[in-house]
N, CA and C atoms as an extended XYZ file, in Angstrom:
210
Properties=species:S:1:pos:R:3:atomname:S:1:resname:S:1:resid:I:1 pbc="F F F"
N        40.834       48.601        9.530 N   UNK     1
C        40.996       47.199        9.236 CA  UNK     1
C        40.760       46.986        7.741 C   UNK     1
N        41.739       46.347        7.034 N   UNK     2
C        41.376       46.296        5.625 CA  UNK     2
C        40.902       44.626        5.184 C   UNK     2
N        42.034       43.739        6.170 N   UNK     3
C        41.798       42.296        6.393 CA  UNK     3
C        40.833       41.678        7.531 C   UNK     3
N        40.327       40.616        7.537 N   UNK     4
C        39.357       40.110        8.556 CA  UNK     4
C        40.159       38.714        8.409 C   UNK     4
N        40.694       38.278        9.343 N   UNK     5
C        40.842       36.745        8.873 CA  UNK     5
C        40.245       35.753        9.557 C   UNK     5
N        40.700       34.276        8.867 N   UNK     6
C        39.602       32.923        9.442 CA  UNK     6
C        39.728       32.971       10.897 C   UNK     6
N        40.113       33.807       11.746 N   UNK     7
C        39.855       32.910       13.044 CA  UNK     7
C        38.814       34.461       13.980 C   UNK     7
N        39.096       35.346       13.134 N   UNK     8
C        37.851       36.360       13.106 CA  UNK     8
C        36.834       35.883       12.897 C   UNK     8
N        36.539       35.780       11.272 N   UNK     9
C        35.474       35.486       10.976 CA  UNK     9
C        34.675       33.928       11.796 C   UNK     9
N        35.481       33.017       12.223 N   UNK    10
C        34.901       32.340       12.610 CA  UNK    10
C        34.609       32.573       14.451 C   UNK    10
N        34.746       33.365       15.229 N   UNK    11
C        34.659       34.139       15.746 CA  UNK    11
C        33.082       34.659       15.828 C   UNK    11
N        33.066       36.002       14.601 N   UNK    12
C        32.113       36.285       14.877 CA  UNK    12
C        30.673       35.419       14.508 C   UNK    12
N        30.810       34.463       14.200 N   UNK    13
C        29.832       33.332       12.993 CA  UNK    13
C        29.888       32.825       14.680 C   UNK    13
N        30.065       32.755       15.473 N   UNK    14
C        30.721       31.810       16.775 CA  UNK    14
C        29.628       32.825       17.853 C   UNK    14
N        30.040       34.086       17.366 N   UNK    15
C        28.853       34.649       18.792 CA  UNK    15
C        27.447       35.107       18.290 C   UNK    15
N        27.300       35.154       16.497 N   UNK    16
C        25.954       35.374       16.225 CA  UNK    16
C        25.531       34.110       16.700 C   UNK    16
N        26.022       32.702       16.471 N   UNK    17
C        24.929       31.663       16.901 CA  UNK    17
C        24.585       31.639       18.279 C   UNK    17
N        25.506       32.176       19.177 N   UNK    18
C        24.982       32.433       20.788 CA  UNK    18
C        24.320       33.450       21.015 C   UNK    18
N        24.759       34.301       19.791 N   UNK    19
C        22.808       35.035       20.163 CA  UNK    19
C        21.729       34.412       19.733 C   UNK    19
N        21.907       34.327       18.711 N   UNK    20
C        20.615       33.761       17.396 CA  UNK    20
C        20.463       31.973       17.394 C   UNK    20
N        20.843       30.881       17.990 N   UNK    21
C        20.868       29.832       17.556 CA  UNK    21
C        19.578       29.924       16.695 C   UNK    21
N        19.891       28.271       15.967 N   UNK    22
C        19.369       27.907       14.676 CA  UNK    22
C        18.240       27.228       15.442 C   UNK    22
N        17.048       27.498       14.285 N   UNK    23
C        15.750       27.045       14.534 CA  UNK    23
C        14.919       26.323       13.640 C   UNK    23
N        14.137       25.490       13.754 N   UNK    24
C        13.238       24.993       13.232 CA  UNK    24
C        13.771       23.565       12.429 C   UNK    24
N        12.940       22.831       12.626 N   UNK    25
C        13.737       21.361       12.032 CA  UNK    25
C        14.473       21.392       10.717 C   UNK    25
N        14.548       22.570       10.033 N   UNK    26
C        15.771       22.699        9.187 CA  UNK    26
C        17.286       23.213        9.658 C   UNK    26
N        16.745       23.737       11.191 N   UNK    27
C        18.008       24.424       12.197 CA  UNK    27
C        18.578       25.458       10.598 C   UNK    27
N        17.786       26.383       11.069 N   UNK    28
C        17.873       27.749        9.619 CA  UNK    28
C        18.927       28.334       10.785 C   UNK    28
N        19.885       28.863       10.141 N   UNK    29
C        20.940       30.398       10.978 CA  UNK    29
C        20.482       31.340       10.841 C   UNK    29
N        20.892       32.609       11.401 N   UNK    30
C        20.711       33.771       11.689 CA  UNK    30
C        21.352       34.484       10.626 C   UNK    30
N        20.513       35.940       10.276 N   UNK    31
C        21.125       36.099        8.951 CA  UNK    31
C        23.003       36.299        8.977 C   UNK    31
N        23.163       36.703       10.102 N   UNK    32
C        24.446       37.362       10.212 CA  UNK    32
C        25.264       36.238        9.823 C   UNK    32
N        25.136       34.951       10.865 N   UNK    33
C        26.085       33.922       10.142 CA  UNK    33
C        25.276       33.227        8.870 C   UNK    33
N        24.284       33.659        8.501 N   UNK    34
C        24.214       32.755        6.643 CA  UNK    34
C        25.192       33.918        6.142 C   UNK    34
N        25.401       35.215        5.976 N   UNK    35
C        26.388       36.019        5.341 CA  UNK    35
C        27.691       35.780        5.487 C   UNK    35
N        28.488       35.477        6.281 N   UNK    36
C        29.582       35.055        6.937 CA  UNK    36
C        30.229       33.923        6.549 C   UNK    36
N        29.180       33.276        6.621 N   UNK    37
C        29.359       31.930        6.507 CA  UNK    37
C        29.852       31.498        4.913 C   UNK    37
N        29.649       31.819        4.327 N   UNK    38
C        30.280       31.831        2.325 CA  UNK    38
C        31.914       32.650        2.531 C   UNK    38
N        31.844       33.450        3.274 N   UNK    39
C        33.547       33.772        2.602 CA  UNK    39
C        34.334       33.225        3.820 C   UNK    39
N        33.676       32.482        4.788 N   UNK    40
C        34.652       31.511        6.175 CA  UNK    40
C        34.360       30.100        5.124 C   UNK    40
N        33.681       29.656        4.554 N   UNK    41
C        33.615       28.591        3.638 CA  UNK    41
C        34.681       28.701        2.670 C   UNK    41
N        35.120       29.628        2.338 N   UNK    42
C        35.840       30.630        1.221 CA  UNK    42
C        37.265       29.825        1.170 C   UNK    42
N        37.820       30.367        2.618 N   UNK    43
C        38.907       30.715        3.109 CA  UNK    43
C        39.312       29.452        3.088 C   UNK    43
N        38.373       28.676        3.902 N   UNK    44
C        38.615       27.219        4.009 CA  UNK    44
C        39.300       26.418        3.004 C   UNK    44
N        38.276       26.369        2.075 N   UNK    45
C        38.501       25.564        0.244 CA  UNK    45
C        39.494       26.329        0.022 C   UNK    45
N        40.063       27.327        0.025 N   UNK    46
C        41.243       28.285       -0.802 CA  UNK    46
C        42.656       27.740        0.226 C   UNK    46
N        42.377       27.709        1.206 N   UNK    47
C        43.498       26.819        2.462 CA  UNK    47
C        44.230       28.892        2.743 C   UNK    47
N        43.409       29.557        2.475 N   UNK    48
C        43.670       30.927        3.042 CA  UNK    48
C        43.442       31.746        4.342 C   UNK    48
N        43.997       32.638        4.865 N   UNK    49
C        44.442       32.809        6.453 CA  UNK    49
C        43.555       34.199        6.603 C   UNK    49
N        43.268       34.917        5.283 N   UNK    50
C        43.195       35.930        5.494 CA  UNK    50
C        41.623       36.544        4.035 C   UNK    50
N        40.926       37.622        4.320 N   UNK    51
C        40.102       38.301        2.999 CA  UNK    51
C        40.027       39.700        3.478 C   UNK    51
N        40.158       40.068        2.079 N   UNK    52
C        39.596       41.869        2.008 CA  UNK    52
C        38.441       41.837        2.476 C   UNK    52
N        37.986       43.081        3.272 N   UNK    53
C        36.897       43.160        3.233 CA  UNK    53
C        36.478       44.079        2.224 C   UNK    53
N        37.108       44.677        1.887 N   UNK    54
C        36.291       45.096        0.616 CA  UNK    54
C        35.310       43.988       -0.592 C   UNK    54
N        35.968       43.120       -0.253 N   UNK    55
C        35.801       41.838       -1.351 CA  UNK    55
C        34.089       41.348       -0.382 C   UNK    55
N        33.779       41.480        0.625 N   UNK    56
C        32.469       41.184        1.154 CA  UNK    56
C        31.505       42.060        0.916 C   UNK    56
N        30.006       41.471        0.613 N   UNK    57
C        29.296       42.513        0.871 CA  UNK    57
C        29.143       43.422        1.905 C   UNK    57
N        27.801       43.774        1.634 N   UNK    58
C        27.587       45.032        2.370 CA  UNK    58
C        27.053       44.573        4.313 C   UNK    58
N        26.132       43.423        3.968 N   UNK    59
C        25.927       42.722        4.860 CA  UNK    59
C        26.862       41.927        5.666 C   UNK    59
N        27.714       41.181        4.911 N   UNK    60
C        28.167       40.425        5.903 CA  UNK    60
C        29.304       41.609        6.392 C   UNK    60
N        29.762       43.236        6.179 N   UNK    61
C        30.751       43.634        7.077 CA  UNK    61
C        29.784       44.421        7.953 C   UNK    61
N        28.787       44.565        8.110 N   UNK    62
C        27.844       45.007        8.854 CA  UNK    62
C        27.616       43.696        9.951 C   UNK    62
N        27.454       42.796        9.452 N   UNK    63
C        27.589       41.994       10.757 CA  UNK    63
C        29.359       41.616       11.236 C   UNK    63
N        30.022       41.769       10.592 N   UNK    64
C        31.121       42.057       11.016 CA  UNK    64
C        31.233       43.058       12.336 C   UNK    64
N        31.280       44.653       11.521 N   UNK    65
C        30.850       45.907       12.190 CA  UNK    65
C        30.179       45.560       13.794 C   UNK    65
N        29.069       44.846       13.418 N   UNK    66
C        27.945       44.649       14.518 CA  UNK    66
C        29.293       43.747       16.056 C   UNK    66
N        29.667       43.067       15.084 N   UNK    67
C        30.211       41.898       16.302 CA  UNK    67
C        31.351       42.479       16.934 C   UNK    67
N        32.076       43.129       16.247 N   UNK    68
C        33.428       44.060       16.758 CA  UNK    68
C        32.963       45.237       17.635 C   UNK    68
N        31.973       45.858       17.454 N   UNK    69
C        31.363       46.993       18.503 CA  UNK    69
C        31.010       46.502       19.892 C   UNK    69
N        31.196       44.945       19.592 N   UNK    70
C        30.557       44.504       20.992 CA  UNK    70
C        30.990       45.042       22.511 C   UNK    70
């Protein structure tokens, strides 16, 4: 896979919070979707379908990685 696109990424941002929901009266996320969550923000503002993953860190394709092994 060289591309991940928005309906991936929002996807996996979609099943970290059904593992991890948000907590505490700031409702903080889970790290997987705070990583995620900047290049699905990305895509959005750019009106783009698609990102390298090379272009992500190391973290957010590890939670990538993580959610696709499921």
């Amino acid at each position: 896979m060289v591309f991940v696109t928005i309906q991936e990424l929002e996807a996996a941002i979609n099943y970290w919070r059904a593992q991890s929901p948000s907590t505490g009266d700031a409702l903080q996320l889970c790290p997987q979707v705070s990583v995620l969550a900047g290049p699905y923000a990305m895509l959005i503002v750019q009106g783009a379908q698609r990102i390298p993953l090379d272009v992500l860190d190391e973290s957010a394709r590890q939670a990538l990685k993580e959610y696709f092994a499921r």
